[in-house]
PDB file with SEQRES, HELIX, SHEET and CRYST1 records, atoms N, CA, C and O in Angstrom:
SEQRES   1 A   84  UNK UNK UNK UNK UNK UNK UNK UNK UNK UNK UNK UNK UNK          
SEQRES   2 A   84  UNK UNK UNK UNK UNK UNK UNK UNK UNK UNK UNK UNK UNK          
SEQRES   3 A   84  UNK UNK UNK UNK UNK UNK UNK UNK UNK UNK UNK UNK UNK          
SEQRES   4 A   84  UNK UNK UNK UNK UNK UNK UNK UNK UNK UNK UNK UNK UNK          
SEQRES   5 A   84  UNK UNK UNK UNK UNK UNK UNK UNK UNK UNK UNK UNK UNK          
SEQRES   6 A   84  UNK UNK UNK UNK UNK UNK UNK UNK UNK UNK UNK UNK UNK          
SEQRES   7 A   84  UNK UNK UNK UNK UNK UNK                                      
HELIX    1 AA1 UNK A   20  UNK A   33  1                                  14    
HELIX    2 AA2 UNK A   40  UNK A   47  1                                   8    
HELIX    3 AA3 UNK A   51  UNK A   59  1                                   9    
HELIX    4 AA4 UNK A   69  UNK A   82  1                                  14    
CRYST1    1.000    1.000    1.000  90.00  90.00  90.00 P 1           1          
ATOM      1  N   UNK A   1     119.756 114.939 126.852  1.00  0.00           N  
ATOM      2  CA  UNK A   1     118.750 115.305 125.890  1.00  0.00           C  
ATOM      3  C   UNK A   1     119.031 114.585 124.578  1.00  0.00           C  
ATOM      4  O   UNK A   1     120.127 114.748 124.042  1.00  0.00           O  
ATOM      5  N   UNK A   2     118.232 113.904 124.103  1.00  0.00           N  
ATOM      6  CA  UNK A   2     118.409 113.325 123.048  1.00  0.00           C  
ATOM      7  C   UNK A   2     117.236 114.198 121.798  1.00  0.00           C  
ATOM      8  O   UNK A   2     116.020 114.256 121.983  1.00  0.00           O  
ATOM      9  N   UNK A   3     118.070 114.904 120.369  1.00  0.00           N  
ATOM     10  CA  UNK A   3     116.857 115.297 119.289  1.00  0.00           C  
ATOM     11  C   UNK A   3     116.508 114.233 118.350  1.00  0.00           C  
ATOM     12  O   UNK A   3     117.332 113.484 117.826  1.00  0.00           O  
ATOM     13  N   UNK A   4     115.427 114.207 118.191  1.00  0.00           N  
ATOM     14  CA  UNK A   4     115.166 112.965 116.988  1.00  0.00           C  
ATOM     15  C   UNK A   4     115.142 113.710 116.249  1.00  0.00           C  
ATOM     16  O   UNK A   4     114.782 114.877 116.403  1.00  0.00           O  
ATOM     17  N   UNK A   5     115.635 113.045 114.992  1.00  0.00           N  
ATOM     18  CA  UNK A   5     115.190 113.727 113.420  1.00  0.00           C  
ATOM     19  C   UNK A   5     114.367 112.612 112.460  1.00  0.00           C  
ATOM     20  O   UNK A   5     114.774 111.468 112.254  1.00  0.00           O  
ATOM     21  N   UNK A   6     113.320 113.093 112.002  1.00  0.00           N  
ATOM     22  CA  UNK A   6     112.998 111.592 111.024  1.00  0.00           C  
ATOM     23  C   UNK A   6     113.653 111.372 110.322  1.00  0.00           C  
ATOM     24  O   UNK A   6     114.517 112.034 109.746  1.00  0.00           O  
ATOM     25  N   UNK A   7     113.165 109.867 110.231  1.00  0.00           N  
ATOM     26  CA  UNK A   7     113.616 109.344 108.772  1.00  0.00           C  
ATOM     27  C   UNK A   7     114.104 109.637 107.281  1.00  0.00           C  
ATOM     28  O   UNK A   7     114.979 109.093 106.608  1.00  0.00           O  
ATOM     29  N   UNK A   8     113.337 110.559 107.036  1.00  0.00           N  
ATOM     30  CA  UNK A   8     113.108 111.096 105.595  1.00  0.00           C  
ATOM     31  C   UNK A   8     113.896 112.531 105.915  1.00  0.00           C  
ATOM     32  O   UNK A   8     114.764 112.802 105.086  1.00  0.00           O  
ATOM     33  N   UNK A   9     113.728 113.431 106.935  1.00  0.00           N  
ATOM     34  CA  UNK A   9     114.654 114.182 106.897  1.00  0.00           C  
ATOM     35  C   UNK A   9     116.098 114.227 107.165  1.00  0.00           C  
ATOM     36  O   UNK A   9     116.948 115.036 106.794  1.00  0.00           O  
ATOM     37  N   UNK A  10     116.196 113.016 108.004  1.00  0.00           N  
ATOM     38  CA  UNK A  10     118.016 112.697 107.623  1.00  0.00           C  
ATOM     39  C   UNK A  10     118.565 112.248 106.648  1.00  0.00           C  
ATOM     40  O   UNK A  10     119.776 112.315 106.435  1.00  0.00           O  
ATOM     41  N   UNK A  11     117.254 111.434 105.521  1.00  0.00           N  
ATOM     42  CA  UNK A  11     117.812 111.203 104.451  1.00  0.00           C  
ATOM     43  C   UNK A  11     118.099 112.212 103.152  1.00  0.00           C  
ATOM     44  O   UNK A  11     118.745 111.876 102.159  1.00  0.00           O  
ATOM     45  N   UNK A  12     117.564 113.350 103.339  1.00  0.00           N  
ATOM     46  CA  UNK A  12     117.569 114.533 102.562  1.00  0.00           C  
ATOM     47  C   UNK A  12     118.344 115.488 102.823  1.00  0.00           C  
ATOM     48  O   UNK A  12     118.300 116.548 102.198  1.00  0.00           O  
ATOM     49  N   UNK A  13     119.531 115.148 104.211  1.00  0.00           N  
ATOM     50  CA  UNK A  13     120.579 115.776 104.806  1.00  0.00           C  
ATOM     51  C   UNK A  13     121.691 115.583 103.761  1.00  0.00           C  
ATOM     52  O   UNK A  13     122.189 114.487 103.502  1.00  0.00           O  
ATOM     53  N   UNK A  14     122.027 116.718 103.201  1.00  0.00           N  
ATOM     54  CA  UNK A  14     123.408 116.703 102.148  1.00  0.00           C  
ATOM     55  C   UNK A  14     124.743 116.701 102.440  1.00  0.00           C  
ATOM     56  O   UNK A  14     125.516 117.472 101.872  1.00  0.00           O  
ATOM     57  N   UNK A  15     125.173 115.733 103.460  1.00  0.00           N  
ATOM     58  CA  UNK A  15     126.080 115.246 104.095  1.00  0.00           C  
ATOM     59  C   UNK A  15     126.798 114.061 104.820  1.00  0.00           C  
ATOM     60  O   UNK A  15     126.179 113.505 105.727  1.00  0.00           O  
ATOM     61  N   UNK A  16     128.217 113.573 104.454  1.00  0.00           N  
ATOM     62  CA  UNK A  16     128.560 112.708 104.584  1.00  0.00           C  
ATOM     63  C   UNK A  16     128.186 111.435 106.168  1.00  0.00           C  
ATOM     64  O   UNK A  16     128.731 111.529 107.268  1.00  0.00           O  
ATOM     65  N   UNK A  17     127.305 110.543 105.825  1.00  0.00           N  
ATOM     66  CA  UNK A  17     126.954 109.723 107.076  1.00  0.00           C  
ATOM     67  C   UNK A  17     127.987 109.907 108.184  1.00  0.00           C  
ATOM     68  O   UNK A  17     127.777 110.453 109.268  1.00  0.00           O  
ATOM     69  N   UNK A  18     128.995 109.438 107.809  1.00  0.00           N  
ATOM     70  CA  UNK A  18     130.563 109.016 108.621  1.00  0.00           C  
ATOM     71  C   UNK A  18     129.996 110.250 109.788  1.00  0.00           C  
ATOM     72  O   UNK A  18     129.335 110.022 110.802  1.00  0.00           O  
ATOM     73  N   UNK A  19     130.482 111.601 109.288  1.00  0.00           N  
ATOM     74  CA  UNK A  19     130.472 112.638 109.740  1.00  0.00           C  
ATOM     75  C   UNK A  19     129.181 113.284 110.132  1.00  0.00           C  
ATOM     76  O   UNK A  19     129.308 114.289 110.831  1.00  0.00           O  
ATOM     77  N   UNK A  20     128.065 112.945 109.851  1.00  0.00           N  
ATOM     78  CA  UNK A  20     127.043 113.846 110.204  1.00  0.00           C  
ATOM     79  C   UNK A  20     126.434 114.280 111.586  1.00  0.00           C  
ATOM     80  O   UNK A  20     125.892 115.381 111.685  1.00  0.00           O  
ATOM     81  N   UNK A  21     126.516 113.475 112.585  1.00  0.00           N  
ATOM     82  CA  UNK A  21     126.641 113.642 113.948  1.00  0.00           C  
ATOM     83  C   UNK A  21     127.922 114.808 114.697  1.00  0.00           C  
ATOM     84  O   UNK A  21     127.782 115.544 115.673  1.00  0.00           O  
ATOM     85  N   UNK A  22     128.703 114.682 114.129  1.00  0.00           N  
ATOM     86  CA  UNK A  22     129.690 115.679 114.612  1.00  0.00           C  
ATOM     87  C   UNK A  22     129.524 116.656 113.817  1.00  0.00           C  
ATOM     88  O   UNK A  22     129.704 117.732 114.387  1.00  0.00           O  
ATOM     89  N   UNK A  23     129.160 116.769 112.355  1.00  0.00           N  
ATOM     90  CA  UNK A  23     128.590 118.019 111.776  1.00  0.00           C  
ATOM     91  C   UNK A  23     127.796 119.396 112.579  1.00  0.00           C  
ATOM     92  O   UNK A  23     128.052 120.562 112.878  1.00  0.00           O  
ATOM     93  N   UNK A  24     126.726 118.447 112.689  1.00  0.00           N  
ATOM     94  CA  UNK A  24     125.788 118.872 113.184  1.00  0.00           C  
ATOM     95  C   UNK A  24     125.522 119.330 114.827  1.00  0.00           C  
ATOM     96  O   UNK A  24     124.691 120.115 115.285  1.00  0.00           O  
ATOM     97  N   UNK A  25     126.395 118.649 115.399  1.00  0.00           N  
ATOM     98  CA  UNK A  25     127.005 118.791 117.007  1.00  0.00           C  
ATOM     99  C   UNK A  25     127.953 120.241 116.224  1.00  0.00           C  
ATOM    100  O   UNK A  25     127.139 121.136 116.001  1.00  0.00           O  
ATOM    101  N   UNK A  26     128.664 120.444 116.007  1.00  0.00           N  
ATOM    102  CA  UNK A  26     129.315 121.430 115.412  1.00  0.00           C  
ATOM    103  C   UNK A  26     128.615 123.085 115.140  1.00  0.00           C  
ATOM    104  O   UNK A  26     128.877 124.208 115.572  1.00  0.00           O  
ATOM    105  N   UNK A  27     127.601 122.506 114.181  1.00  0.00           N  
ATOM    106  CA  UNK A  27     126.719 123.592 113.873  1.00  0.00           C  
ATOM    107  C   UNK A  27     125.974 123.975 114.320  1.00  0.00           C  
ATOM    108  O   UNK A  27     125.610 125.049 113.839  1.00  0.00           O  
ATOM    109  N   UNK A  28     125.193 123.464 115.506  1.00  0.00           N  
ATOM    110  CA  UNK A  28     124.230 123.700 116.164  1.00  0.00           C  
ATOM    111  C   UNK A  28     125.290 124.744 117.455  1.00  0.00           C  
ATOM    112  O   UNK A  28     125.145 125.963 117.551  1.00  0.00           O  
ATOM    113  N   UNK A  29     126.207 124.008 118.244  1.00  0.00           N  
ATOM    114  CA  UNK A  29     127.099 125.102 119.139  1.00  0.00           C  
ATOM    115  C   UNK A  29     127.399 126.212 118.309  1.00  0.00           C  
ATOM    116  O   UNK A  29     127.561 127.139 119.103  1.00  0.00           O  
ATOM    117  N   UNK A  30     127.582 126.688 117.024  1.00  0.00           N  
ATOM    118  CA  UNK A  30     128.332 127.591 116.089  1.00  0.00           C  
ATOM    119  C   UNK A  30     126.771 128.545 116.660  1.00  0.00           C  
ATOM    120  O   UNK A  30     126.671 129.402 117.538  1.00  0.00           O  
ATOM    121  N   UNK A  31     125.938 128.075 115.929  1.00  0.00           N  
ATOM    122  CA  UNK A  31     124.623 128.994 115.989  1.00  0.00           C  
ATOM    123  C   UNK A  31     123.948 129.185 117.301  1.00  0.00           C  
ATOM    124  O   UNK A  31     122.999 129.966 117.374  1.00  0.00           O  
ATOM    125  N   UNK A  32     124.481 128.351 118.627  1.00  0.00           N  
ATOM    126  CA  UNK A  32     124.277 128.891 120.249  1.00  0.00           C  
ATOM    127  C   UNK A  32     125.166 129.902 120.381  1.00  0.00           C  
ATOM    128  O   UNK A  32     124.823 130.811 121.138  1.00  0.00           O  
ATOM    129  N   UNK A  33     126.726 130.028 119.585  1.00  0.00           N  
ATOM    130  CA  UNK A  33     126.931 130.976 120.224  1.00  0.00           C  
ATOM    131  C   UNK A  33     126.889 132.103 119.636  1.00  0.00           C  
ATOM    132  O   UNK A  33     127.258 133.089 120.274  1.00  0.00           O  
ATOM    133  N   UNK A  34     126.349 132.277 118.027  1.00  0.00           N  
ATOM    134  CA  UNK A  34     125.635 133.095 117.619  1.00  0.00           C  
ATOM    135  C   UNK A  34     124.354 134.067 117.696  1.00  0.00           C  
ATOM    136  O   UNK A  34     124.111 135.129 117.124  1.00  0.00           O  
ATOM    137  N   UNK A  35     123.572 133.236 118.691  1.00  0.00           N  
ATOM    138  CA  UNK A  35     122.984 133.778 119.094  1.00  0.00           C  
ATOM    139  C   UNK A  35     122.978 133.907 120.592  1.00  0.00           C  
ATOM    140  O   UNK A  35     121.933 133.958 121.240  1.00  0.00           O  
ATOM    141  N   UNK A  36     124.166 133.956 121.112  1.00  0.00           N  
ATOM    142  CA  UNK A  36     124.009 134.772 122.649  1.00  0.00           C  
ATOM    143  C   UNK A  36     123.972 133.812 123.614  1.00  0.00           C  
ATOM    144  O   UNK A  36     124.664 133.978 124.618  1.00  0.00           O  
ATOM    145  N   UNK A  37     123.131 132.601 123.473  1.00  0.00           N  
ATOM    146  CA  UNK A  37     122.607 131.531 123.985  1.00  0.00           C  
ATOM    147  C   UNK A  37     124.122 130.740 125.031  1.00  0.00           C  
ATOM    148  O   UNK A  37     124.033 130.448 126.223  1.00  0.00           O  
ATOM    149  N   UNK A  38     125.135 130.588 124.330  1.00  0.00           N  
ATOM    150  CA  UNK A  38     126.085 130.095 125.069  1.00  0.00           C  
ATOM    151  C   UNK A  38     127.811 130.854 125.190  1.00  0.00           C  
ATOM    152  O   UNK A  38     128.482 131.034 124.174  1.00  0.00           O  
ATOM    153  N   UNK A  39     127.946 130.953 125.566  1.00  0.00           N  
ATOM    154  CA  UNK A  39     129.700 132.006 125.913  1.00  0.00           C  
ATOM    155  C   UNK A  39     130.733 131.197 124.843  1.00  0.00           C  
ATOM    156  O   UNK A  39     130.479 130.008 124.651  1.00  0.00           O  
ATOM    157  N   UNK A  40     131.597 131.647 124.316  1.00  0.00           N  
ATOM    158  CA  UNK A  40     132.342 131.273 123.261  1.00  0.00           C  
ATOM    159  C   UNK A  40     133.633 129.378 124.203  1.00  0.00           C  
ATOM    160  O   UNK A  40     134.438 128.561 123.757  1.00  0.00           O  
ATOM    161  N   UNK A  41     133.014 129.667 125.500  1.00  0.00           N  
ATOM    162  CA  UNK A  41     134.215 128.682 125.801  1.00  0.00           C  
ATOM    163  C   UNK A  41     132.832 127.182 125.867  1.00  0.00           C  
ATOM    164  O   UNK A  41     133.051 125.984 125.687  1.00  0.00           O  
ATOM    165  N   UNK A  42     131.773 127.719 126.117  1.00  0.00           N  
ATOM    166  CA  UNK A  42     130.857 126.634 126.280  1.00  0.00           C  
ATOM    167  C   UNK A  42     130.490 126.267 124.772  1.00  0.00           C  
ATOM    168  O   UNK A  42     130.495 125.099 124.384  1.00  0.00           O  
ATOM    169  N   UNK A  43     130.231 127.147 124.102  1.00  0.00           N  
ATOM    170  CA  UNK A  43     129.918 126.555 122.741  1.00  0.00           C  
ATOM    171  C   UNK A  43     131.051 125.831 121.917  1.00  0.00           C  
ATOM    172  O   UNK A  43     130.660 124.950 121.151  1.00  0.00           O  
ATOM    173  N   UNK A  44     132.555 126.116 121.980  1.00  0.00           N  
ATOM    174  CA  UNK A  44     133.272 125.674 121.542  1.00  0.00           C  
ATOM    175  C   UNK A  44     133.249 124.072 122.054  1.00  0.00           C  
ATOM    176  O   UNK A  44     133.493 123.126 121.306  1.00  0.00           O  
ATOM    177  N   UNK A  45     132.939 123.968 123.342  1.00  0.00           N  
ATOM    178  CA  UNK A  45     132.528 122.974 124.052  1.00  0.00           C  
ATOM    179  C   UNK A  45     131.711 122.166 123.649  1.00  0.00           C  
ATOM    180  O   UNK A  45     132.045 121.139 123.058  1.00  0.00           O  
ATOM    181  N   UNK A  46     130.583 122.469 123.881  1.00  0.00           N  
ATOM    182  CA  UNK A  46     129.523 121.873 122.890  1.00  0.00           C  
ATOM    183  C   UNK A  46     130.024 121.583 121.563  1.00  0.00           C  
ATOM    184  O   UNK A  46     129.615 120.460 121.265  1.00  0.00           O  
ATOM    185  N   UNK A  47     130.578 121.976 120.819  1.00  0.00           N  
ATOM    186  CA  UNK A  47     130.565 121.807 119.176  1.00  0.00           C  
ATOM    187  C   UNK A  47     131.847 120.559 119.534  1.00  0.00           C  
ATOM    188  O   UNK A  47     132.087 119.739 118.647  1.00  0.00           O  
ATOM    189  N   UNK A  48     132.579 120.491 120.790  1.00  0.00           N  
ATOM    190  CA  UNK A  48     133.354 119.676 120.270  1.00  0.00           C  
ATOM    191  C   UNK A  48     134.717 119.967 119.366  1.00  0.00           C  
ATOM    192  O   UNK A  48     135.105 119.241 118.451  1.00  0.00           O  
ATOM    193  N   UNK A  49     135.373 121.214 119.831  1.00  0.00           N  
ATOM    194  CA  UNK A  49     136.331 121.814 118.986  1.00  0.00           C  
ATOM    195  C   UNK A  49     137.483 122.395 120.077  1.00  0.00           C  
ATOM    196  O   UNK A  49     137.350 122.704 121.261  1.00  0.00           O  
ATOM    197  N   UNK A  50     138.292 122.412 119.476  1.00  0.00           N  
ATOM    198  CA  UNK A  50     139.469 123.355 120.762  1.00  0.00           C  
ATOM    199  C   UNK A  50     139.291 125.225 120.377  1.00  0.00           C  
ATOM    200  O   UNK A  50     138.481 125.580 119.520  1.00  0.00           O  
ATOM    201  N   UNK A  51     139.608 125.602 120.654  1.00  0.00           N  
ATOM    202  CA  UNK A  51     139.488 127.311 121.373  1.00  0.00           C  
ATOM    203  C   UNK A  51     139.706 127.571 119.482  1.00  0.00           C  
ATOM    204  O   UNK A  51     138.800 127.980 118.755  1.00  0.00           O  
ATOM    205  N   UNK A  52     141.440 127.132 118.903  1.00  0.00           N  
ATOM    206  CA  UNK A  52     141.133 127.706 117.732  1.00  0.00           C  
ATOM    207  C   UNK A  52     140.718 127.089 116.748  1.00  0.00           C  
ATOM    208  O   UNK A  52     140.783 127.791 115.738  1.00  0.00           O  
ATOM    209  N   UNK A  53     140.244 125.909 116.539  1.00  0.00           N  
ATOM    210  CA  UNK A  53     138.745 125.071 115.724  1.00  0.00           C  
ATOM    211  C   UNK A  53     138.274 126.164 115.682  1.00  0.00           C  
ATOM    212  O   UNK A  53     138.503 127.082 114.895  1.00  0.00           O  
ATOM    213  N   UNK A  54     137.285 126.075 116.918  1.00  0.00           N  
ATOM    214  CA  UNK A  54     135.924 127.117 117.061  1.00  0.00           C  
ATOM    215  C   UNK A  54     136.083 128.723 116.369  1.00  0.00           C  
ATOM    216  O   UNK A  54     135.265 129.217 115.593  1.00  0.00           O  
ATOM    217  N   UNK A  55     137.272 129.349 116.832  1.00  0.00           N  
ATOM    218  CA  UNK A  55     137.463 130.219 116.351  1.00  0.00           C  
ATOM    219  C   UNK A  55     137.778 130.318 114.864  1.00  0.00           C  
ATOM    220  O   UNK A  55     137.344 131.351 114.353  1.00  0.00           O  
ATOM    221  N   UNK A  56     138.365 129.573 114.129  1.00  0.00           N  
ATOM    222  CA  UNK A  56     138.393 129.338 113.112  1.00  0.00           C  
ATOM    223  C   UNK A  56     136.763 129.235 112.010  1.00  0.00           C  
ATOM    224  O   UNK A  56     136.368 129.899 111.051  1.00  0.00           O  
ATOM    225  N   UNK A  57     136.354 128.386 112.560  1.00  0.00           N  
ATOM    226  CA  UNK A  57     134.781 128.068 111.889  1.00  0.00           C  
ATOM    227  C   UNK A  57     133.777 129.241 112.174  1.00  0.00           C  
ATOM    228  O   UNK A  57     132.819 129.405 111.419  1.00  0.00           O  
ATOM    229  N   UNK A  58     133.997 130.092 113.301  1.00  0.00           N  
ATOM    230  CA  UNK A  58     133.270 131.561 113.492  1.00  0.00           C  
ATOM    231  C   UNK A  58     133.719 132.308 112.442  1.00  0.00           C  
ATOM    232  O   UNK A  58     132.887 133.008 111.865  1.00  0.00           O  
ATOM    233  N   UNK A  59     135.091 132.314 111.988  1.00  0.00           N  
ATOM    234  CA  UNK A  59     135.892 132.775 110.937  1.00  0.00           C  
ATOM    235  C   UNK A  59     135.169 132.973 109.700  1.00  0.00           C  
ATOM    236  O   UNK A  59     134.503 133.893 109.225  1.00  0.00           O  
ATOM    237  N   UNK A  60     135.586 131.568 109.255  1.00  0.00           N  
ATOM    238  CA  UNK A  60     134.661 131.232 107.983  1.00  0.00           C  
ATOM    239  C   UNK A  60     133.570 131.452 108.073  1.00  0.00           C  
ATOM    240  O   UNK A  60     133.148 131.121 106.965  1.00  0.00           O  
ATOM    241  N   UNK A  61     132.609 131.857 108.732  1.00  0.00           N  
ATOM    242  CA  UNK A  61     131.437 132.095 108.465  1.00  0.00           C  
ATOM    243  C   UNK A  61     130.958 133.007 108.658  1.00  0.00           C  
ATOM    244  O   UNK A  61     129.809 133.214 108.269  1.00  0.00           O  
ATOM    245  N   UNK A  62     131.836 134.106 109.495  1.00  0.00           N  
ATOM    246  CA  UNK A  62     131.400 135.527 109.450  1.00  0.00           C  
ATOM    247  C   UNK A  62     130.776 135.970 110.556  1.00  0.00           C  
ATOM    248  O   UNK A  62     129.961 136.892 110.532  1.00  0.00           O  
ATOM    249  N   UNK A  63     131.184 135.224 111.789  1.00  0.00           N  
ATOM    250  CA  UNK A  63     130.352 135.615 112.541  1.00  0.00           C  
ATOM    251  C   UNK A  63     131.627 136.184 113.960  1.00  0.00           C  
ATOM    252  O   UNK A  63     132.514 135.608 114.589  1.00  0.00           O  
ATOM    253  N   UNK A  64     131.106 137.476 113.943  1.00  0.00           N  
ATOM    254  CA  UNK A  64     131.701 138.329 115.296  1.00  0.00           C  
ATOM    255  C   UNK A  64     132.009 137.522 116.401  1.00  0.00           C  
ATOM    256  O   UNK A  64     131.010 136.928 116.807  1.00  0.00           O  
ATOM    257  N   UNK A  65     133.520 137.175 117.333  1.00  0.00           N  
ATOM    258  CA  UNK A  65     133.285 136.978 118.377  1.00  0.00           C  
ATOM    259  C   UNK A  65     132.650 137.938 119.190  1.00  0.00           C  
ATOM    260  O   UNK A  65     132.866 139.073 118.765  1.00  0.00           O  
ATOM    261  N   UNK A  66     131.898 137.901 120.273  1.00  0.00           N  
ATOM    262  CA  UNK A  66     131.246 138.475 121.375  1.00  0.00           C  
ATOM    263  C   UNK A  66     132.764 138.427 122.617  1.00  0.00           C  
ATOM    264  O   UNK A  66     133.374 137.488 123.129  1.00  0.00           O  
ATOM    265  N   UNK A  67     132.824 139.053 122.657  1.00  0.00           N  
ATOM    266  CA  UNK A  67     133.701 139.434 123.915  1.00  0.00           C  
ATOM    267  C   UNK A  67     133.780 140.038 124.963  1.00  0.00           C  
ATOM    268  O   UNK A  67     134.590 140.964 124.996  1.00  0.00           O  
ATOM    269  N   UNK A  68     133.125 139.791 125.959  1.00  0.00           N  
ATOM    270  CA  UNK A  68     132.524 140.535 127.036  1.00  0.00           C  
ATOM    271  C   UNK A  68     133.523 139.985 128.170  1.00  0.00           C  
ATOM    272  O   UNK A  68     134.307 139.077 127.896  1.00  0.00           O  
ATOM    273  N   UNK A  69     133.475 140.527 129.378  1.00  0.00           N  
ATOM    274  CA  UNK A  69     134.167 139.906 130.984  1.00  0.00           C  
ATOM    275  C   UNK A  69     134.071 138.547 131.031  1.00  0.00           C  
ATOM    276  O   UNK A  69     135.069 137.988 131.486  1.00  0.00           O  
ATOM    277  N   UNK A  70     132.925 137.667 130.606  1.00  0.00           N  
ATOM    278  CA  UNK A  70     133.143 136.889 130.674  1.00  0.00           C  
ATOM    279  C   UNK A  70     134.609 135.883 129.961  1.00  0.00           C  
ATOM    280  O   UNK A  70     135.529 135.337 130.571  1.00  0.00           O  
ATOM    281  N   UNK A  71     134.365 135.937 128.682  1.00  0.00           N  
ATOM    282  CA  UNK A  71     135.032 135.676 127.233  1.00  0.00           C  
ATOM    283  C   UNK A  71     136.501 136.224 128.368  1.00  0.00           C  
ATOM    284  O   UNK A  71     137.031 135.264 128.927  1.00  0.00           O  
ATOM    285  N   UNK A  72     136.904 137.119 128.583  1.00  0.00           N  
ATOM    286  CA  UNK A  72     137.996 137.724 128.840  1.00  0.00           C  
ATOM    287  C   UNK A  72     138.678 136.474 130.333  1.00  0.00           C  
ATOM    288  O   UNK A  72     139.492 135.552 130.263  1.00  0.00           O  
ATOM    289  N   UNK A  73     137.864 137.040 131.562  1.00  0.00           N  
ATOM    290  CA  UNK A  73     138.242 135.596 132.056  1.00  0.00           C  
ATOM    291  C   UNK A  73     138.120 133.987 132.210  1.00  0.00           C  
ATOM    292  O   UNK A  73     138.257 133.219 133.163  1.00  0.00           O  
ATOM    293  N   UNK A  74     137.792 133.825 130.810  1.00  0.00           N  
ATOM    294  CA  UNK A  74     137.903 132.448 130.259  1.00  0.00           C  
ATOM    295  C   UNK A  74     139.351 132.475 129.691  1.00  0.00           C  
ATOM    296  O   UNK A  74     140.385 131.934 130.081  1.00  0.00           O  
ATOM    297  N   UNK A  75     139.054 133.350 128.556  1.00  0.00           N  
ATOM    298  CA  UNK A  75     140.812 133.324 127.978  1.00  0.00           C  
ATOM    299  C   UNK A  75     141.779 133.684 129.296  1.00  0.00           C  
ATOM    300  O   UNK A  75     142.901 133.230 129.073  1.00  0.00           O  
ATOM    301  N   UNK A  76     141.710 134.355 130.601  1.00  0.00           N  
ATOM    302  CA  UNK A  76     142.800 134.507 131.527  1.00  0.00           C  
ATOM    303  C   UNK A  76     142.890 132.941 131.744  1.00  0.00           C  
ATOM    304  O   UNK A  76     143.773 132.298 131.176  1.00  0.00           O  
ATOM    305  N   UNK A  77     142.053 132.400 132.492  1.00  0.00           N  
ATOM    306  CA  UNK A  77     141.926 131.011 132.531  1.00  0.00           C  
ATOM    307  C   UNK A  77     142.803 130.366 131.935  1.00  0.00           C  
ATOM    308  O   UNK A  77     143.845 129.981 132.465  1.00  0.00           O  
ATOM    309  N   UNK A  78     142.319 130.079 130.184  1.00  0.00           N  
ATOM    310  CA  UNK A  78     143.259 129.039 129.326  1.00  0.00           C  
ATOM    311  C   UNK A  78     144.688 129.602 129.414  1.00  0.00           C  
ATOM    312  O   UNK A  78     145.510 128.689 129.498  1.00  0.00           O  
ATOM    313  N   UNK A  79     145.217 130.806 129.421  1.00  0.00           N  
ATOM    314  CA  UNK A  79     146.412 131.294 129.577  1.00  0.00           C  
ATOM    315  C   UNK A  79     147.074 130.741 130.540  1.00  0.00           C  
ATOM    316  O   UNK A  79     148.260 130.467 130.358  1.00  0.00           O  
ATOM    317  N   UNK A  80     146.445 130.464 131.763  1.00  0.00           N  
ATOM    318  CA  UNK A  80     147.187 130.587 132.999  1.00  0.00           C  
ATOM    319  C   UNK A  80     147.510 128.851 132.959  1.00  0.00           C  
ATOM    320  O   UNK A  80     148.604 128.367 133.251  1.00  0.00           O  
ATOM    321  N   UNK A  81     146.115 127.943 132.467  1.00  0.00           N  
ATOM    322  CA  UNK A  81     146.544 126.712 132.341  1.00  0.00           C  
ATOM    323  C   UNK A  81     147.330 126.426 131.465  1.00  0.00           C  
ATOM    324  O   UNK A  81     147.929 125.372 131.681  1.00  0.00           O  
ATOM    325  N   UNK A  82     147.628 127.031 130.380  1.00  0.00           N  
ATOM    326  CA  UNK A  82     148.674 127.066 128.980  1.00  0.00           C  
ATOM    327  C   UNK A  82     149.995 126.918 129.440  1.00  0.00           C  
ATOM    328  O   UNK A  82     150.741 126.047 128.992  1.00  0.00           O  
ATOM    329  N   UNK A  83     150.428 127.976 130.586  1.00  0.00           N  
ATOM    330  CA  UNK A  83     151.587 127.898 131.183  1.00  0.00           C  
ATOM    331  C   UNK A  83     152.246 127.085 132.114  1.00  0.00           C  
ATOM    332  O   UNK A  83     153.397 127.175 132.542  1.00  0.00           O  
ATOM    333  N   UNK A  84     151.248 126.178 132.400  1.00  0.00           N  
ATOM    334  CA  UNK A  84     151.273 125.173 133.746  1.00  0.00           C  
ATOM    335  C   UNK A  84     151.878 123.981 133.063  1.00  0.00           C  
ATOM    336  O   UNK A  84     152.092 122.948 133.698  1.00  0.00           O  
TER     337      UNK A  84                                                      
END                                                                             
């Protein structure tokens, strides 16, 4: 999937060029998994961050992890590969 943005509205984007693609890859997973849309291991995914990035930037911004069965055997998961 590719999003276009125009012209004129990327130029009115208040953020560094270098970075604005990964910004925004960033913020857009932050606000999927804000709203329900993706599980905290896929959005961290999407945004392009490791487990505590993501968790970190949910941090700063105030937003609740969701922690349900799923969330739970994801983290069994990274645990079990952590130890390997």
């Amino acid at each position: 999937m590719i999003i276009e943005i125009q012209p004129e509205t990327l130029a009115s984007i208040k953020m560094p060029r270098d970075t604005l693609k990964e910004e925004l890859v960033k913020e857009l997973g932050i606000i999927l998994y804000e709203k329900g849309a993706l599980s905290f291991g896929k959005a961290r995914q999407f945004a392009k961050l490791d487990r505590w990035e993501f968790a970190r930037e949910l941090n700063k911004k105030g937003i609740p992890r969701h922690y349900g069965e799923k969330e739970y055997q994801e983290d069994l998961e990274f645990a079990k590969e952590s130890h390997r």
